[in-house]
C-alpha positions in Angstrom: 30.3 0.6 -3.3 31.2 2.9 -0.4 28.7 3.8 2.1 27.2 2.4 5.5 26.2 -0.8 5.4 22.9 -2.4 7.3 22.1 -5.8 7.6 18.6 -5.4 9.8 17.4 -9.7 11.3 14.1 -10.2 12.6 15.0 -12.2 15.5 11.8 -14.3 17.4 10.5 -14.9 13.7 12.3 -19.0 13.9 9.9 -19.6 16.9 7.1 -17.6 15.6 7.5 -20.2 12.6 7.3 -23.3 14.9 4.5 -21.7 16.8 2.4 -21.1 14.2 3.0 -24.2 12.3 1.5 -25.4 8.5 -2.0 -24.1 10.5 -1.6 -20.6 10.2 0.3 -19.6 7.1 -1.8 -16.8 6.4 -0.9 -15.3 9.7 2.7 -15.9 9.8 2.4 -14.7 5.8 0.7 -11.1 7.2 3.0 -10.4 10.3 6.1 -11.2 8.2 4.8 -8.7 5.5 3.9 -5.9 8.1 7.5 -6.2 9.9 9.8 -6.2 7.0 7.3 -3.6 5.2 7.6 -1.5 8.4 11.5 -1.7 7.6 11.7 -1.0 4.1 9.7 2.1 4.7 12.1 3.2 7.3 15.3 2.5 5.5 13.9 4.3 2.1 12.4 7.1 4.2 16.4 7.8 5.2 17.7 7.4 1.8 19.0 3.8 1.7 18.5 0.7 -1.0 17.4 -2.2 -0.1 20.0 -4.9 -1.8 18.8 -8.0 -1.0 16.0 -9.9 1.3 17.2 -13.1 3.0 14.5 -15.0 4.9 13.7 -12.5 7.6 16.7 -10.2 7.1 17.5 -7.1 5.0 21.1 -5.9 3.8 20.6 -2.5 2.8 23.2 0.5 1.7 23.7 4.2 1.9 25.9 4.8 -0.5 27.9 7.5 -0.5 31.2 9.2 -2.2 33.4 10.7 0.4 34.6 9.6 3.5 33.0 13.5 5.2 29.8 12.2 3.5 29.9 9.0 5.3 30.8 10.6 8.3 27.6 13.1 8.0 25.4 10.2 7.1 26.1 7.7 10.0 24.2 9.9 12.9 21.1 9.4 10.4 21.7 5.7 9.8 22.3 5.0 13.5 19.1 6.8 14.1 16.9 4.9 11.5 18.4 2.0 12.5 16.8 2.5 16.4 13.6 3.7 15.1 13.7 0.5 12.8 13.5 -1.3 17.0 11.0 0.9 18.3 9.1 0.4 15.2 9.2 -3.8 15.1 9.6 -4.5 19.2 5.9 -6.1 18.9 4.4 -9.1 21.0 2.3 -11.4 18.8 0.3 -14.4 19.2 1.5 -16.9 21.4 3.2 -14.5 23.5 6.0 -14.3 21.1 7.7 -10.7 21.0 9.9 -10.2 17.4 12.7 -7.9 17.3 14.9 -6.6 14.7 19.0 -7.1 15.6 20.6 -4.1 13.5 24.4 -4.6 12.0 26.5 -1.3 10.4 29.5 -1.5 8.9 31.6 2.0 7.4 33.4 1.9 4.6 
């Protein structure tokens, strides 16, 4: 598959986890859904797949056929990856703020 490559991690989710504890499952359960919902919607909304969920990451793909399309596509991939940040930089309970760390790879 040729494309651009995004591997999107929720990073603050581990200590979220301990925070919350077996207490408040429900609550962890809900934020996780609304942050990697939040980034699904972006990533589709530019034209990628999702290919795979691990834990509180994504590796998605924008495939394309030619190196020029890759080329044209990567401003609009760099770009939904930041609004992908502004969308998830969020403080929840416990003073906790989650962010998402965005990988790309070309090729």
């Amino acid at each position: 598959v040729e494309g651009v490559a995004m591997f999107a991690d929720v990073s603050g989710f581990t200590v979220l986890c301990a925070a919350y504890g077996t207490v408040n499952i429900s609550k962890l359960k809900n934020t996780l859904n609304q942050v990697m919902g939040s980034i699904v919607e972006e990533i589709l909304s530019c034209g990628g797949d999702i290919v795979s969920f691990a834990g509180d990451a994504i590796f998605a793909v924008f495939r394309t056929h030619t190196a020029e399309e890759r080329a044209s596509i990567l401003p609009k991939v760099v770009s939904c990856s930041i609004h992908i940040q502004d969308a998830v930089n969020l403080v929840v309970d416990k003073n906790i703020t989650l962010r998402v760390k965005v990988g790309l790879a070309v090729g």
